[in-house]
C-alpha positions as CSV (number, residue, x, y, z in Angstrom):
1,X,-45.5,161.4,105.9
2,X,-45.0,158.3,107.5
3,X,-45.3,158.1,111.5
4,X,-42.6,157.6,114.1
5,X,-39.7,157.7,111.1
6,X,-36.1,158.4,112.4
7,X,-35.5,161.2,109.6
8,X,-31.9,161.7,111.1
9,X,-31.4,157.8,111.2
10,X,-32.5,157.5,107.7
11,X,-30.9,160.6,106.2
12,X,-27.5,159.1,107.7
13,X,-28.1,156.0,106.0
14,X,-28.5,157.4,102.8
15,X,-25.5,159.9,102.7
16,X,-23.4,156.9,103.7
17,X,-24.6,154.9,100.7
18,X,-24.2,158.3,98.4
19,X,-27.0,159.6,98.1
20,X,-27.3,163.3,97.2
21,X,-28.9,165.1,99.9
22,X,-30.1,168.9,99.2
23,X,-31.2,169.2,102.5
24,X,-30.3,168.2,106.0
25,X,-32.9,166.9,108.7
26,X,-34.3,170.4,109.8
27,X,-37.0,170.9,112.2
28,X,-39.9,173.2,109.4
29,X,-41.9,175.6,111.5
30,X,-45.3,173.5,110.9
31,X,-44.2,170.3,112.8
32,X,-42.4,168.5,110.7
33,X,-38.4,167.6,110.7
34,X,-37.8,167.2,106.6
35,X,-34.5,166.0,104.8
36,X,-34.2,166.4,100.6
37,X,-32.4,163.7,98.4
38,X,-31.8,163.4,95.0
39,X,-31.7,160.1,93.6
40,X,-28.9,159.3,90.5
41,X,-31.8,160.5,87.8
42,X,-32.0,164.1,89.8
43,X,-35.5,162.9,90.8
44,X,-36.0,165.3,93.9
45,X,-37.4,163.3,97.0
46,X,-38.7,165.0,100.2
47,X,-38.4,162.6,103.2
48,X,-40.7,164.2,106.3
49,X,-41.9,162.8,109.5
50,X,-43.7,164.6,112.5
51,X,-40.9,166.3,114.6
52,X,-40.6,164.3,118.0
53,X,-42.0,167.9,119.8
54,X,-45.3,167.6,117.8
55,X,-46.0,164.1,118.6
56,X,-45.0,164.7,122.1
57,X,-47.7,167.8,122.2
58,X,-50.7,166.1,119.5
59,X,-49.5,162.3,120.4
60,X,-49.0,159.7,118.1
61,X,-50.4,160.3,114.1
62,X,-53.0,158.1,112.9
């Protein structure tokens, strides 16, 4: 997980280079907004980053 990452940017990005994505930017239920790609190989990536909410309530990750 990587602080302060625009998931949504990112994910938008990537589907407008190709990129197979398995799962939208969703907001998960333990603070996290998470998007799933698949690169050309089917290697399955899960991109996360604390949901804006969460940092807004615990402040920034360290």
């Amino acid at each position: 997980m990587t602080p302060g990452v625009d998931i949504d940017g990112l994910h938008a990005r990537l589907a407008a280079q190709g990129v197979a994505v398995l799962l939208a930017p969703t907001h998960q239920p333990w603070g996290l907004r998470e998007c799933l790609i698949a690169g050309p190989a089917g290697h399955r990536q899960r991109l996360c980053a604390q949901a804006p909410e969460a940092r807004e309530a615990t402040g920034p990750a360290t």
